[in-house]
Z-matrix of the N, CA and C atoms (Angstrom, degrees):
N
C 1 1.459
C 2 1.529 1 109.88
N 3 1.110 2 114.42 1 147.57
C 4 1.743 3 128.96 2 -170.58
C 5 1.726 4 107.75 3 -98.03
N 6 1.058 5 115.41 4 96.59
C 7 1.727 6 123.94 5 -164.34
C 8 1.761 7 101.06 6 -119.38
N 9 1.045 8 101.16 7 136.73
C 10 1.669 9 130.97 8 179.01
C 11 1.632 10 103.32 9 -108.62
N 12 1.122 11 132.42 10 137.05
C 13 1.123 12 129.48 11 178.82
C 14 1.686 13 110.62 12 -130.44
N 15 1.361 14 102.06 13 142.26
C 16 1.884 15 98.01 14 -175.97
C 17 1.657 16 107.41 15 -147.45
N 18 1.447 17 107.10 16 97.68
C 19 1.437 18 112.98 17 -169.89
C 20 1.628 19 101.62 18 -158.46
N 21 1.530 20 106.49 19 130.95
C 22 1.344 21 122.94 20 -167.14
C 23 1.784 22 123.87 21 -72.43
N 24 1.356 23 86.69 22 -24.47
C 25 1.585 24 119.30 23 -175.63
C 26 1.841 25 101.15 24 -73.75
N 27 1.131 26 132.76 25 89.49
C 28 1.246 27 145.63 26 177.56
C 29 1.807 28 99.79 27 -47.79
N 30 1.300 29 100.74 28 -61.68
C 31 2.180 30 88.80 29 170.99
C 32 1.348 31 123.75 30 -43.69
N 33 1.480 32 100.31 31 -56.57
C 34 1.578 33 100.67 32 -179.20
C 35 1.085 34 110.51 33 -78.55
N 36 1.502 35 139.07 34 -20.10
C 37 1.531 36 109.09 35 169.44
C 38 1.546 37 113.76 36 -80.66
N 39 1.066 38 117.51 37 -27.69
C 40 1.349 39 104.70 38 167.51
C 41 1.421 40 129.55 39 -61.46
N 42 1.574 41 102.32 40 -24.91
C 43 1.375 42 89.01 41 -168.73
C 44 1.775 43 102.99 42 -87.98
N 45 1.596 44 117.07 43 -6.93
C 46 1.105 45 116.68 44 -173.10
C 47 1.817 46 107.76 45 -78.65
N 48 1.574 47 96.65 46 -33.74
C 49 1.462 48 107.11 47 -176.50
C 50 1.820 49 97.58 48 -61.44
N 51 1.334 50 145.04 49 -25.91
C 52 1.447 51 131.26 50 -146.87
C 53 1.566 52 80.44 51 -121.49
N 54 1.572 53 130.80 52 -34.00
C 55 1.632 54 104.22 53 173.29
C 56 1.468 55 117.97 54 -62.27
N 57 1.354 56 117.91 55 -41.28
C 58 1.599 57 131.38 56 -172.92
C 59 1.704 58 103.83 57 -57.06
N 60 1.655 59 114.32 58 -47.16
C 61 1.355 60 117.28 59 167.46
C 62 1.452 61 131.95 60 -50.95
N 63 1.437 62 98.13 61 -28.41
C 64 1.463 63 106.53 62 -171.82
C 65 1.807 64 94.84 63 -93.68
N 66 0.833 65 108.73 64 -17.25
C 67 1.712 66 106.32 65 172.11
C 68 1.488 67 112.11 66 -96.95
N 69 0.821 68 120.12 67 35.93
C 70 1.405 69 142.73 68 165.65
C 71 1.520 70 100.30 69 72.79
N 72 1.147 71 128.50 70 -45.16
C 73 1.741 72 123.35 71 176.69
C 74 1.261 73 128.38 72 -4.06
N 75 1.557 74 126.66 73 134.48
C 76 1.100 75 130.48 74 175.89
C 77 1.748 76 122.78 75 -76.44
N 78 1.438 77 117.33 76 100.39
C 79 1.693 78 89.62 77 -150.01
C 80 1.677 79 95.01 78 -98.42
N 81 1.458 80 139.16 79 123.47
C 82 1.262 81 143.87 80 -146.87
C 83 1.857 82 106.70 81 -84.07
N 84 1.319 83 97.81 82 -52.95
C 85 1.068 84 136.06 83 177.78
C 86 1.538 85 139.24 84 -156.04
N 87 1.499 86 106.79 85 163.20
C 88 1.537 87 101.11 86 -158.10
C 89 1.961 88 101.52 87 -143.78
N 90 0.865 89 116.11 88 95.47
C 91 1.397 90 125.75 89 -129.69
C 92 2.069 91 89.69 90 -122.07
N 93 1.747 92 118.24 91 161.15
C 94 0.900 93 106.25 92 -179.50
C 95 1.889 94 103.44 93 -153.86
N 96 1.318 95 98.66 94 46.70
C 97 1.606 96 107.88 95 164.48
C 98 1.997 97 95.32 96 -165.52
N 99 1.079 98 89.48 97 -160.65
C 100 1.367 99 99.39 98 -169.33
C 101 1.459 100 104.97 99 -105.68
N 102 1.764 101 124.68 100 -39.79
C 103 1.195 102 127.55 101 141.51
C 104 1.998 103 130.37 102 -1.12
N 105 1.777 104 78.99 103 -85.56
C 106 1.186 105 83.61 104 174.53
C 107 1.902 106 114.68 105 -71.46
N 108 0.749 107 132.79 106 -20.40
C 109 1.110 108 142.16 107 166.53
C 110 1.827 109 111.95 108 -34.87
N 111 1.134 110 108.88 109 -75.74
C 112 1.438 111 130.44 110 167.51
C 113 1.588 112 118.62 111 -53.84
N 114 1.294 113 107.43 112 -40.67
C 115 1.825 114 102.41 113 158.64
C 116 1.842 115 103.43 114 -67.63
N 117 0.582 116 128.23 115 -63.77
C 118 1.569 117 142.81 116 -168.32
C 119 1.886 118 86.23 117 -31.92
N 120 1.286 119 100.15 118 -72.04
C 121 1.526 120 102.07 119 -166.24
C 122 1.470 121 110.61 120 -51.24
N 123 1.330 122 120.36 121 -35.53
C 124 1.195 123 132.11 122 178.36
C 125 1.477 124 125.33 123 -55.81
N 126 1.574 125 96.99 124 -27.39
C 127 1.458 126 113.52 125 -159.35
C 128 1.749 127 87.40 126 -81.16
N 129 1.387 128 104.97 127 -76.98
C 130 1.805 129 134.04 128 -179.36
C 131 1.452 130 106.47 129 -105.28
N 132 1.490 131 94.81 130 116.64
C 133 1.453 132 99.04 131 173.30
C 134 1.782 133 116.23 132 -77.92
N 135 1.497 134 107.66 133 123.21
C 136 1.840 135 97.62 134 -176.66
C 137 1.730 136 98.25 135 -79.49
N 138 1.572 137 90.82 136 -174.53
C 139 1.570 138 98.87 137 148.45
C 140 1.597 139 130.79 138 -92.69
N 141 1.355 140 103.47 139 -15.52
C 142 1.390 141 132.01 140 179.58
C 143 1.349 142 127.80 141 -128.35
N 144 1.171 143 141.75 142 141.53
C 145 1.163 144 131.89 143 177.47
C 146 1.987 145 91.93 144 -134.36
N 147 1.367 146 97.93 145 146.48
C 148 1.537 147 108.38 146 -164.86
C 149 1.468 148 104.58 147 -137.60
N 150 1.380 149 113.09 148 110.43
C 151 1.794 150 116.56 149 -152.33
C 152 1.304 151 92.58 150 -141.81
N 153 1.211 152 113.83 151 141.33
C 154 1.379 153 141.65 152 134.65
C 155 1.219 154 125.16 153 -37.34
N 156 1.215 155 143.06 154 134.44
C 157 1.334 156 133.62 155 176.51
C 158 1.326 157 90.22 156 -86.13
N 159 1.257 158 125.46 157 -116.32
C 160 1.351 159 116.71 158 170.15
C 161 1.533 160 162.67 159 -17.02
N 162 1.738 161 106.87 160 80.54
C 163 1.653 162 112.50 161 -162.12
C 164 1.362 163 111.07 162 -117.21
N 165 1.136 164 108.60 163 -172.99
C 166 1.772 165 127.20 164 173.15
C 167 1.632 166 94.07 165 -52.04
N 168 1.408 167 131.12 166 176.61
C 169 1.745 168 102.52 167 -45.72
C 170 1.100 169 132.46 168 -64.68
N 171 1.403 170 126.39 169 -38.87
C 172 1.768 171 143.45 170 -177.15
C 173 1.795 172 99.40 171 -64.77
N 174 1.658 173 98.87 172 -60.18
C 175 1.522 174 96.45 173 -169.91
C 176 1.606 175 92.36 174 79.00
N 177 1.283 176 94.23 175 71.65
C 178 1.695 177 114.61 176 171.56
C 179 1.121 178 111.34 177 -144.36
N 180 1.763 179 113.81 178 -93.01
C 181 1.542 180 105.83 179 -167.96
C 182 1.429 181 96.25 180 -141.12
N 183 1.663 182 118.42 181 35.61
C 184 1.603 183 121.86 182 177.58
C 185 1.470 184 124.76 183 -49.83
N 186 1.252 185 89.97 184 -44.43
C 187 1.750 186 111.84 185 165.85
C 188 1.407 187 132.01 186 -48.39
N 189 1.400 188 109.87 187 -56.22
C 190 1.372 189 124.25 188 156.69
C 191 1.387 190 117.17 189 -60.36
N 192 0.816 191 122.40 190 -49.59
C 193 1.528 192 129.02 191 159.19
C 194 0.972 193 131.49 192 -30.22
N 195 1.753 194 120.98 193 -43.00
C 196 1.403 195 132.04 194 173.29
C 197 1.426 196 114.66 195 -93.51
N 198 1.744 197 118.72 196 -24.43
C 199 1.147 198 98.92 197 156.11
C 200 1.802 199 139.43 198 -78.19
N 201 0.931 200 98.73 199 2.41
C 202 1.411 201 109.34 200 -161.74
C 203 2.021 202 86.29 201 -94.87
N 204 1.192 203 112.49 202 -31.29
C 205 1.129 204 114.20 203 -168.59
C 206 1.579 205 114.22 204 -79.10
N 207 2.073 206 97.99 205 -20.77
C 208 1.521 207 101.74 206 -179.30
C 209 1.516 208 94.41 207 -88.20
N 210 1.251 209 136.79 208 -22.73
C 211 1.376 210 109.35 209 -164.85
C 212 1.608 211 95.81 210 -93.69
N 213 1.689 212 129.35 211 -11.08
C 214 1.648 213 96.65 212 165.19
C 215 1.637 214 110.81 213 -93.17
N 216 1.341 215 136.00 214 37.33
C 217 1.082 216 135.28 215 168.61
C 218 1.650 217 101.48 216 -126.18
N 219 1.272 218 127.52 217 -31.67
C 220 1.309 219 135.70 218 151.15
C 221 0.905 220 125.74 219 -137.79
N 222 1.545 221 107.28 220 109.01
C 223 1.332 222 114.06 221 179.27
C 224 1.396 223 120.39 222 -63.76
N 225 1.067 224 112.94 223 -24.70
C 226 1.941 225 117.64 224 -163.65
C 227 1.286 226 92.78 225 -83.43
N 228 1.092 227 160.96 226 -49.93
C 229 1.614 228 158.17 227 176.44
C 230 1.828 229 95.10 228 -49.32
N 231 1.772 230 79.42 229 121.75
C 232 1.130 231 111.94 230 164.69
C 233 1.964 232 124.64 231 -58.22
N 234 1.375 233 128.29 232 130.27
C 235 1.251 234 108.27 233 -169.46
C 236 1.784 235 95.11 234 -127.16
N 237 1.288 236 129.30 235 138.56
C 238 1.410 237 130.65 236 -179.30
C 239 1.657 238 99.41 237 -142.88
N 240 1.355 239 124.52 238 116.06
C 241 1.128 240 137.50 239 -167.18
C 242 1.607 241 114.71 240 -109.62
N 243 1.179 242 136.29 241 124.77
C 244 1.478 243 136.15 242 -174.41
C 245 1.044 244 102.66 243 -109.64
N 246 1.553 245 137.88 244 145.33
C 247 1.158 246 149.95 245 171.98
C 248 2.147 247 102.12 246 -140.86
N 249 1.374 248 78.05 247 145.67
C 250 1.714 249 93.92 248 -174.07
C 251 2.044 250 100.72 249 -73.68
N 252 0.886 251 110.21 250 -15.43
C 253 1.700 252 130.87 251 171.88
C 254 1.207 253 139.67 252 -147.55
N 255 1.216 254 129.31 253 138.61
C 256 1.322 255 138.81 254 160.27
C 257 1.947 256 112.26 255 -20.64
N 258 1.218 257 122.61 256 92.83
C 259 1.565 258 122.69 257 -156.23
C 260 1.575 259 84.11 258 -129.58
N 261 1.499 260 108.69 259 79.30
C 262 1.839 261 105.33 260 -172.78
C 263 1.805 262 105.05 261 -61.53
N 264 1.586 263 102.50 262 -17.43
C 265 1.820 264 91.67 263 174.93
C 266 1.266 265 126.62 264 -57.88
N 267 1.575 266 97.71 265 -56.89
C 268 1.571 267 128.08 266 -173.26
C 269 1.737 268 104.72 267 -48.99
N 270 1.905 269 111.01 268 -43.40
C 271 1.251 270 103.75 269 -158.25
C 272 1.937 271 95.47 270 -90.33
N 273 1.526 272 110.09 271 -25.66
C 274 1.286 273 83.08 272 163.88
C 275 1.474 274 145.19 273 -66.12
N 276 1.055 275 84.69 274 -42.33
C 277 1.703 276 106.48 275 169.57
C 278 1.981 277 97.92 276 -43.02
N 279 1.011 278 112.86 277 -63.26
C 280 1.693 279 113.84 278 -166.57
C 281 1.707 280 95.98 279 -51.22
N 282 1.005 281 115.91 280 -47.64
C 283 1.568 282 118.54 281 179.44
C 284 1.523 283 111.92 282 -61.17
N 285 1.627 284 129.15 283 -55.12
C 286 1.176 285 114.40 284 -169.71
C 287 1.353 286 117.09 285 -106.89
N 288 1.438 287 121.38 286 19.82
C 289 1.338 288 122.63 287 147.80
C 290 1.328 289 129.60 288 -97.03
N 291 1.648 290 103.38 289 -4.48
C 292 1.320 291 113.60 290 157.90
C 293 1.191 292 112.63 291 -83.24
N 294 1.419 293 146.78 292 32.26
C 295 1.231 294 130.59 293 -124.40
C 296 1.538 295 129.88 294 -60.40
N 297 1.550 296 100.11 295 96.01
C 298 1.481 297 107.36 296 179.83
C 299 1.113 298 102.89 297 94.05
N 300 1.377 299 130.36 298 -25.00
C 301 1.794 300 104.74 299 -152.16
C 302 1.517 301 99.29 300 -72.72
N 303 1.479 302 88.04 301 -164.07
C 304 1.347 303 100.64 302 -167.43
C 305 2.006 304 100.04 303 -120.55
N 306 1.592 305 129.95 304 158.21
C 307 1.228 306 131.96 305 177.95
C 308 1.364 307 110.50 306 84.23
N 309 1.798 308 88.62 307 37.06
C 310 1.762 309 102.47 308 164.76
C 311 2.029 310 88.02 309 -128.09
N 312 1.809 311 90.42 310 158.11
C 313 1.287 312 96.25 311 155.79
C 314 1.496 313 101.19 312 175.77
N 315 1.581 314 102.88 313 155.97
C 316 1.799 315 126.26 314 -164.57
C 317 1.522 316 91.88 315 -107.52
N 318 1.315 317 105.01 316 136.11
C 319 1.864 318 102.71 317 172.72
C 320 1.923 319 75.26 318 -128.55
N 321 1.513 320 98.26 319 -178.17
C 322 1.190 321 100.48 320 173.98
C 323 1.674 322 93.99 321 -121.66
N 324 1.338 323 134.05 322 144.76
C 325 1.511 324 131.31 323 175.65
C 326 1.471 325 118.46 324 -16.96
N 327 1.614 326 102.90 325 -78.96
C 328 1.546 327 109.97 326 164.54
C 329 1.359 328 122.11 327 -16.06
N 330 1.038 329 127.32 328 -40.42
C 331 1.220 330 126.37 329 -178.67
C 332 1.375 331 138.59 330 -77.49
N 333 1.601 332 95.83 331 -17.98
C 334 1.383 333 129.16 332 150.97
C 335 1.529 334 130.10 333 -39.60
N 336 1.237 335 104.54 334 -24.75
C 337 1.525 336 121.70 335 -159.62
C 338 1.724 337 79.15 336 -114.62
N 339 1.104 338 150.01 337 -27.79
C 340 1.364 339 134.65 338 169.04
C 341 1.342 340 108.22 339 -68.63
N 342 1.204 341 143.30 340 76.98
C 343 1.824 342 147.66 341 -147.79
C 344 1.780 343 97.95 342 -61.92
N 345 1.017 344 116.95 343 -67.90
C 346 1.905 345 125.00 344 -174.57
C 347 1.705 346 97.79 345 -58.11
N 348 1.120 347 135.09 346 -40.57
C 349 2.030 348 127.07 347 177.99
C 350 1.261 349 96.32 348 -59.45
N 351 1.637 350 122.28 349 -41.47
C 352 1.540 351 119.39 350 -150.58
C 353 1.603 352 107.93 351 -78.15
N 354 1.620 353 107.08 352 -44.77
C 355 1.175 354 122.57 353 173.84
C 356 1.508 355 120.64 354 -78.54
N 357 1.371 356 110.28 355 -12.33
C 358 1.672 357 114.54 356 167.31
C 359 1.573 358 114.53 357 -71.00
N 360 1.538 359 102.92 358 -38.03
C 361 1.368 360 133.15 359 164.78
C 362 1.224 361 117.34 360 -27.64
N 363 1.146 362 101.51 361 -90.89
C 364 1.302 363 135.90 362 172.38
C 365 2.148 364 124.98 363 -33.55
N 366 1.653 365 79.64 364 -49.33
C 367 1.870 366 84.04 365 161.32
C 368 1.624 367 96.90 366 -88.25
N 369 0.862 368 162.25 367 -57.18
C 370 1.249 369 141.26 368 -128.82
C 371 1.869 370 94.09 369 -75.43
N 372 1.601 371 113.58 370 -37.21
C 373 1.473 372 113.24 371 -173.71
C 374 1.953 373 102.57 372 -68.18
N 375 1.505 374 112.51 373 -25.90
C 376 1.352 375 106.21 374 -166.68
C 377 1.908 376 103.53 375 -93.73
N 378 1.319 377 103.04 376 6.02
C 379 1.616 378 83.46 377 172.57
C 380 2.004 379 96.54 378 -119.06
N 381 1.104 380 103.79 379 22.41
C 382 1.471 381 128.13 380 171.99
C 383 1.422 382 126.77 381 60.79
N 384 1.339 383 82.67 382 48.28
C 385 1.800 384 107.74 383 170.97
C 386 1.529 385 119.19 384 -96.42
N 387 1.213 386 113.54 385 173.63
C 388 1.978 387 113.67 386 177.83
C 389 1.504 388 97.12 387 -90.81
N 390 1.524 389 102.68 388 145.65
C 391 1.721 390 118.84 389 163.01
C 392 1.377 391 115.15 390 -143.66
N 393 1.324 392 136.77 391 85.77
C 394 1.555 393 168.69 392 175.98
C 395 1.413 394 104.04 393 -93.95
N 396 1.425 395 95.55 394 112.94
C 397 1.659 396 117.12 395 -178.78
C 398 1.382 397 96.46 396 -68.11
N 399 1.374 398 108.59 397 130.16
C 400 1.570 399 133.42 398 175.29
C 401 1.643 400 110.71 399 -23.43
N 402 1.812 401 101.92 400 -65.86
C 403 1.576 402 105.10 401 175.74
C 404 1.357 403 113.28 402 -77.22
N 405 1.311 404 141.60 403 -18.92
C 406 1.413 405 134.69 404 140.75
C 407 1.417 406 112.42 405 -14.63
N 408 1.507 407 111.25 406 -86.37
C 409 1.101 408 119.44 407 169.85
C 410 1.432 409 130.37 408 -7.23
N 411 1.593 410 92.52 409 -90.37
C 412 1.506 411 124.69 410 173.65
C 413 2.089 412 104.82 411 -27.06
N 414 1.768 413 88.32 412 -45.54
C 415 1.431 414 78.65 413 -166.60
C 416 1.891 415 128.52 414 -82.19
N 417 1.415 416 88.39 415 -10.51
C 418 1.326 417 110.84 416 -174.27
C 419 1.947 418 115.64 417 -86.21
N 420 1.491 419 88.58 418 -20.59
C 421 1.459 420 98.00 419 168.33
C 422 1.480 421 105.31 420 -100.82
N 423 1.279 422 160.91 421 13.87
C 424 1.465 423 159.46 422 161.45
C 425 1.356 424 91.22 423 -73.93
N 426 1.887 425 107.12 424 104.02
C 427 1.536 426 102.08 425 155.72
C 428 1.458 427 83.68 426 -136.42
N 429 1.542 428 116.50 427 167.39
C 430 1.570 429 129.49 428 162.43
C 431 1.498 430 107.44 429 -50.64
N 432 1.756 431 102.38 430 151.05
C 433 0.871 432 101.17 431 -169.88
C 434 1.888 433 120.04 432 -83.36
N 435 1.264 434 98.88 433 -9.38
C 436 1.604 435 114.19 434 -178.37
C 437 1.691 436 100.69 435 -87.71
N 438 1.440 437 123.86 436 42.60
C 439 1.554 438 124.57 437 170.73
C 440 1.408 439 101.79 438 171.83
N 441 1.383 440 114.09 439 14.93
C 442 1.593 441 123.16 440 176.49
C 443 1.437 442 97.70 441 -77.07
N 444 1.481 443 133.03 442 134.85
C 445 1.435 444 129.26 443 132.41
C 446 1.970 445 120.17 444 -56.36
N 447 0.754 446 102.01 445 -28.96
C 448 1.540 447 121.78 446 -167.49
C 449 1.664 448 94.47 447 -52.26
N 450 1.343 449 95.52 448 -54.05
C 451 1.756 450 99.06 449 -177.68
C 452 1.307 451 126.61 450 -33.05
N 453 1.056 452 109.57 451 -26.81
C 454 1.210 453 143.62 452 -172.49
C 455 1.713 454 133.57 453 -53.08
N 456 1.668 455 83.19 454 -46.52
C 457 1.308 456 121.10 455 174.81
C 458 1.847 457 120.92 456 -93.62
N 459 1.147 458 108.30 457 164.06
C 460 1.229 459 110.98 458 -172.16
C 461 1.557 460 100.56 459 -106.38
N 462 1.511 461 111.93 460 142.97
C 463 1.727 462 130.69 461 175.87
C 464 1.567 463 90.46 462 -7.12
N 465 1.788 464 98.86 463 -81.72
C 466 1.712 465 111.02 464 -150.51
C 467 1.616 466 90.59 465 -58.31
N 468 1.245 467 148.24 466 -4.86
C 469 1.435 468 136.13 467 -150.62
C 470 1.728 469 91.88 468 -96.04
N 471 1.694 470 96.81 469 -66.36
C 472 1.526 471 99.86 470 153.49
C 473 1.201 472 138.43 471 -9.70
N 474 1.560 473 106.22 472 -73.57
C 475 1.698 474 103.59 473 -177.37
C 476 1.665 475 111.53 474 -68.66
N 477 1.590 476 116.73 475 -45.62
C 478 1.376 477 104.15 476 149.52
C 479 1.513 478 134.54 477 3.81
N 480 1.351 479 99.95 478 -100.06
C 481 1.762 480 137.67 479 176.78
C 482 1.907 481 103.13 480 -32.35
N 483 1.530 482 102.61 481 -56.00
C 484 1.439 483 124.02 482 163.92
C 485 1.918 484 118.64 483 -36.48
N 486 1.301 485 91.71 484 -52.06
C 487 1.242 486 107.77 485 175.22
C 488 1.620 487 122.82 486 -44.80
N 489 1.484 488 88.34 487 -62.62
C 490 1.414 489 126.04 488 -145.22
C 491 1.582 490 74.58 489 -67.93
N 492 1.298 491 131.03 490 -68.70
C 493 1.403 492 146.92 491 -172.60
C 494 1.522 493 103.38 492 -11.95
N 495 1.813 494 94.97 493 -58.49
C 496 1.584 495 92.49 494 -154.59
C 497 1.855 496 100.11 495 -80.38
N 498 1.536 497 107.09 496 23.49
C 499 1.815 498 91.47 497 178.07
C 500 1.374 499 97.35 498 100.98
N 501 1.349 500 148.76 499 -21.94
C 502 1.437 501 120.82 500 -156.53
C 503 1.757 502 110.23 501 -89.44
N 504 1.112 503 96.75 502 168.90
C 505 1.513 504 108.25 503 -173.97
C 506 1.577 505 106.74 504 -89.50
N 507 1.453 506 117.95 505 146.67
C 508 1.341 507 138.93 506 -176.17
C 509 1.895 508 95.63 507 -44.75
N 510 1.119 509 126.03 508 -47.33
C 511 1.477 510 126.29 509 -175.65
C 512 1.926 511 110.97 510 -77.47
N 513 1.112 512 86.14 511 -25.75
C 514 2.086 513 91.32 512 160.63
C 515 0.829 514 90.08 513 -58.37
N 516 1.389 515 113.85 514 -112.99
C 517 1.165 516 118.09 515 -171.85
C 518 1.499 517 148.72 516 -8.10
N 519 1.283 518 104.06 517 -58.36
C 520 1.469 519 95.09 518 141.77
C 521 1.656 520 130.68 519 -37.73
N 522 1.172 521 101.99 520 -54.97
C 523 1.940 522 98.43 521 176.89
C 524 1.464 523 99.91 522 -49.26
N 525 1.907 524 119.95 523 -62.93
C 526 1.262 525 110.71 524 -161.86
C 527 1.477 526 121.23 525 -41.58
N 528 1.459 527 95.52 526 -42.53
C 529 1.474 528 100.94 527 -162.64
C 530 1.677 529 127.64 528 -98.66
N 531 1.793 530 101.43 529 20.22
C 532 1.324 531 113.38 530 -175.01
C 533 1.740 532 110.49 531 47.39
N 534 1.295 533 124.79 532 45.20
C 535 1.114 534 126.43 533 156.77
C 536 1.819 535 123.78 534 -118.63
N 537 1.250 536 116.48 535 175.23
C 538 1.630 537 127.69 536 163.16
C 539 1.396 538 105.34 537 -70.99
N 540 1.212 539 104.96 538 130.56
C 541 1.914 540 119.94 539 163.71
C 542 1.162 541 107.36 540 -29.50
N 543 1.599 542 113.75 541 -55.96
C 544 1.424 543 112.71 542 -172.29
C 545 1.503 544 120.40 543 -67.39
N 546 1.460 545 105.75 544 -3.10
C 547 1.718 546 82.20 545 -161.87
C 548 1.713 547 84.35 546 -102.77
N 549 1.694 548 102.37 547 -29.06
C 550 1.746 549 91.42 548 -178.85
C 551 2.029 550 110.92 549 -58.74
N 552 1.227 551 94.29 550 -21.88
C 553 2.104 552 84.04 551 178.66
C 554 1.652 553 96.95 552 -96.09
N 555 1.150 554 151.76 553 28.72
C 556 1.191 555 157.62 554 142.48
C 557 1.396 556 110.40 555 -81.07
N 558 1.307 557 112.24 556 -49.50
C 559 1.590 558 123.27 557 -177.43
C 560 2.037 559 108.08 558 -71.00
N 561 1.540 560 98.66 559 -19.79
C 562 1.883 561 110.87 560 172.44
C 563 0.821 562 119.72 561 -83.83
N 564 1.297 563 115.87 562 -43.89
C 565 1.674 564 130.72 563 149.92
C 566 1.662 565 104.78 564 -19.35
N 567 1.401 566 74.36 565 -100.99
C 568 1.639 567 74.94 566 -173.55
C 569 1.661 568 139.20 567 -77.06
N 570 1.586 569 106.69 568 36.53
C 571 1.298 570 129.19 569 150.15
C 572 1.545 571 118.64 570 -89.14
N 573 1.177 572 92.71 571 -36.63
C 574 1.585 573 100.31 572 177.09
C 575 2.143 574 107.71 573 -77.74
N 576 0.742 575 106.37 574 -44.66
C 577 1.296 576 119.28 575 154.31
C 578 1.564 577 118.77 576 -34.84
N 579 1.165 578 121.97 577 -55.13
C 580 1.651 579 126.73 578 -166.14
C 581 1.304 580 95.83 579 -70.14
N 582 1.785 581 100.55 580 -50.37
C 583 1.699 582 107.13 581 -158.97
C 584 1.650 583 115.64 582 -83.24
N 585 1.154 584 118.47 583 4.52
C 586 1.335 585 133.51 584 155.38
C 587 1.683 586 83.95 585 90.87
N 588 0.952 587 129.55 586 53.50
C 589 2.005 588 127.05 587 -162.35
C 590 1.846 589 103.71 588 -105.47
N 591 1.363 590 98.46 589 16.94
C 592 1.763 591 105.79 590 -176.74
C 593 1.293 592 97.01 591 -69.27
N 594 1.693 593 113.21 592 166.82
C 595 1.153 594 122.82 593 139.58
C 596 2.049 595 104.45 594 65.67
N 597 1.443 596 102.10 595 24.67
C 598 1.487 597 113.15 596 179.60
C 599 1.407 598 118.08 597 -96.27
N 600 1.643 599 118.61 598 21.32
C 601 1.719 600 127.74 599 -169.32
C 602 1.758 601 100.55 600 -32.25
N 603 1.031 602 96.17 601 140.02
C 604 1.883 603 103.85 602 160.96
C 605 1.172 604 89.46 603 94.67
N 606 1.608 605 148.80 604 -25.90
C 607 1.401 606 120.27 605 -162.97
C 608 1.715 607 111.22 606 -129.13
N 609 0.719 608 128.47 607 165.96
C 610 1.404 609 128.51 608 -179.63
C 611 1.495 610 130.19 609 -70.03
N 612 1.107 611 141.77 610 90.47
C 613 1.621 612 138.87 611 -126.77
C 614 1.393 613 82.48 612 -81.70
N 615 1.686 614 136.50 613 -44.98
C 616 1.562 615 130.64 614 -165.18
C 617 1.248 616 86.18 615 -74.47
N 618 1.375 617 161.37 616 -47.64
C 619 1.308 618 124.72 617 -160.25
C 620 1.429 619 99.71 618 -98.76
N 621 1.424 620 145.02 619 19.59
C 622 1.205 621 137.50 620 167.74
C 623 1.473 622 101.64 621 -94.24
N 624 1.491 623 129.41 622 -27.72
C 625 1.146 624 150.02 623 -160.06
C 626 1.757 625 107.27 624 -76.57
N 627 1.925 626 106.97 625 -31.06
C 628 1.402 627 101.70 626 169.12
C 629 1.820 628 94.93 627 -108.72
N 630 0.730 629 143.05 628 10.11
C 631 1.457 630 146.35 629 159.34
C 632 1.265 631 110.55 630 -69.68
N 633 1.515 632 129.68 631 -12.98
C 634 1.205 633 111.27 632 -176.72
C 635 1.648 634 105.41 633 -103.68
N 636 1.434 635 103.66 634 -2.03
C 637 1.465 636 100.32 635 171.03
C 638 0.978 637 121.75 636 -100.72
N 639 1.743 638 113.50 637 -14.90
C 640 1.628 639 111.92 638 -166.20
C 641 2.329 640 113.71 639 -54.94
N 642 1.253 641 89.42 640 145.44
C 643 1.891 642 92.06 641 179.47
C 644 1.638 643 95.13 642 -78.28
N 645 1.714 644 97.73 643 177.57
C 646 1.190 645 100.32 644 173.93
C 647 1.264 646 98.60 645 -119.93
């Protein structure tokens, strides 16, 4: 896979540039603002681009910024964004200015240091699937329960929906959750069902499915 890298932190990008190498990956560039980031893509198109939310100059949301900017100038480049925290703005925003699609995903750093999540990660965004860090998730779905859609749903529907969030496929899921394929797309069914998610052509019903909870 063809990976661009954009992180301010000279350790961690290096050390991300020599794990990705050792996993055979093509790493294009290894970049440390958002600037250069966006020439980089310009130069060689990756399949992935792997950013920091937070870079030079402010050290705000430069990162996010440049990816959001590579997927409306290229859409087909993969975008996977790290944040040092749970930033439910930042990760909504990456979701609904992508709107819906799919071959986005938020890890949180930490997770980085789990080597096989990061790199599971990482392909699932480059064959242009979703990858949403677990507590991402978790955190982006915490609303009260007197304006929750969630309520809605049943426990197993939940962990489902949860699933689906972080990118995995109907047959994951199944493994995770010690069930039959069929009963986990029965249980999608009728998530998509509660949340009125019919009749949504062009967009991705699992990432519209946590879009309807995200806060503002």
């Amino acid at each position: 896979m063809r990976v661009i890298l954009a992180e301010d932190s000279t350790l961690l990008r290096e050390g991300l540039v020599r794990l990705l190498m050792e996993e055979g990956h093509d790493v294009l560039a290894a970049v440390g603002d958002g600037e250069q980031l966006l020439a980089a893509v310009e130069a060689d198109r990756p399949d992935v681009v792997v950013a920091d939310v937070r870079m030079p100059p402010t050290h705000t949301d430069e990162g996010l910024r440049a990816a959001l900017g590579i997927r409306e100038r290229w859409p087909g480049v993969g975008v996977l964004v790290l944040s040092q925290y749970v930033e439910r703005r930042y990760a909504t925003e990456l979701l609904t200015l992508t709107g819906g699609s799919d071959g986005v995903g938020y890890l949180l750093k930490d997770r980085v240091a789990e080597v096989d999540e990061f790199l599971d990660a990482l392909e699932r965004v480059g064959e242009g699937r979703t990858a949403f860090d677990p507590e991402v998730v978790r955190r982006l779905l915490v609303r009260s329960t007197r304006t929750d859609p969630l309520s809605r749903l049943t426990a197993r529907e939940g962990e489902v929906l949860a699933a689906m969030a972080q990118g995995h496929t109907n047959a994951a899921i199944a493994a995770r959750l010690y069930v039959s394929q069929s009963a986990v797309e029965k249980h999608i069914n009728a998530i998509f069902d509660k949340l009125e998610l019919t009749g949504t052509a062009g967009y991705s019903r699992r990432v519209l499915a946590v879009l309807r909870y995200l806060g503002t």
